[in-house]
C-alpha positions as CSV (number, residue, x, y, z in Angstrom):
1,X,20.8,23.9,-0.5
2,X,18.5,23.0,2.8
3,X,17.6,19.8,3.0
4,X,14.7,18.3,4.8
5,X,13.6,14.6,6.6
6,X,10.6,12.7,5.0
7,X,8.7,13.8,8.4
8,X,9.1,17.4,7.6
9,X,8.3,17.5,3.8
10,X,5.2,15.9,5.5
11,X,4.2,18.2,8.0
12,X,5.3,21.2,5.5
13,X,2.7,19.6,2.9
14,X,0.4,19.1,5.1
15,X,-0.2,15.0,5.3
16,X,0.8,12.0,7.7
17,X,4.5,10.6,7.1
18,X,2.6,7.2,7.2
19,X,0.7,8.8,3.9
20,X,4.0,9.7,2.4
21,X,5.4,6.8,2.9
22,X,2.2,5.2,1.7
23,X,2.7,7.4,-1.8
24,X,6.3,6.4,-2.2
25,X,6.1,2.3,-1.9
26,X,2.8,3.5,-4.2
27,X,5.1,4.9,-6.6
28,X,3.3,8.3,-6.4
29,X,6.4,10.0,-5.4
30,X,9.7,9.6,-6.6
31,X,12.1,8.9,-3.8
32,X,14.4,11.7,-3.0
33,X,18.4,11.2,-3.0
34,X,19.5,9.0,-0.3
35,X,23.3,9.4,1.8
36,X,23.8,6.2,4.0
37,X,26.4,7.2,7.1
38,X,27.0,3.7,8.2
39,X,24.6,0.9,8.2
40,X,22.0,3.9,7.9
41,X,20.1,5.3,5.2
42,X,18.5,8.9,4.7
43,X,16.7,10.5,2.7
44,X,17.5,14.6,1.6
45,X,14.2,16.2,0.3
46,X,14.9,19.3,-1.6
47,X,12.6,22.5,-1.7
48,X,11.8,20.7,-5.1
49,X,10.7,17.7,-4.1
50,X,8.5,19.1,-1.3
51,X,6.8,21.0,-4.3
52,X,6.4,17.6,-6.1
53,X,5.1,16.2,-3.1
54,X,2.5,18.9,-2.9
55,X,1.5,18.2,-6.5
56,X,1.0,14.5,-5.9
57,X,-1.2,16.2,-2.6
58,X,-3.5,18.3,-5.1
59,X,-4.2,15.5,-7.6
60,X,-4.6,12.7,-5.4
61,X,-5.4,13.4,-2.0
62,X,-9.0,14.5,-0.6
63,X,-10.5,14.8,2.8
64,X,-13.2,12.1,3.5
65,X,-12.2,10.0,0.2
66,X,-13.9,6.8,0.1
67,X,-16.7,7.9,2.3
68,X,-20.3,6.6,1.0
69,X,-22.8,9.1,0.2
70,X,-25.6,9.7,3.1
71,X,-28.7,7.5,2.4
72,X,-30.9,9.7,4.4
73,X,-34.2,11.3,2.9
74,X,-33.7,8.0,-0.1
C-alpha cells in the first residue's frame, strides 16, 4: 500500500496544503493515520483518502467563491 504526505494528496487533488489543512482543523476531512518516529508526527494518506479528499473538493470547493456579483449595467 503507497502512502502519500498531506502536500501531495494536495497537489494530486488539485488544492493548496494550506486549504487542506484548512479542511481538516474544519473537520471536512477526516485525518488520515498518523506514525510518530520520535518526537515527530506524520501523516499516511492512502489512495482512499485522496479520493475522500477529492469528494470534500467537489462538494465544497469553487473557484471565485465568495466573490460579489458585478454591479455594472444596475
Amino acid at each position: 500500500m503507497k502512502t502519500m504526505s498531506t502536500a501531495q494528496v494536495a497537489a494530486q487533488v488539485g488544492i493548496d496544503r494550506v486549504t487542506l489543512e484548512r479542511w481538516i482543523r474544519d473537520g471536512k476531512v477526516k485525518l488520515p493515520e498518523t506514525i510518530a518516529i520520535g518526537a515527530r508526527r506524520f501523516r499516511l494518506w492512502t489512495a482512499a483518502d485522496a479520493e475522500r479528499v477529492r469528494r470534500v473538493k467537489a462538494r465544497t470547493y469553487r473557484k471565485g467563491r465568495g466573490r460579489k456579483p458585478s454591479q455594472k449595467g444596475k
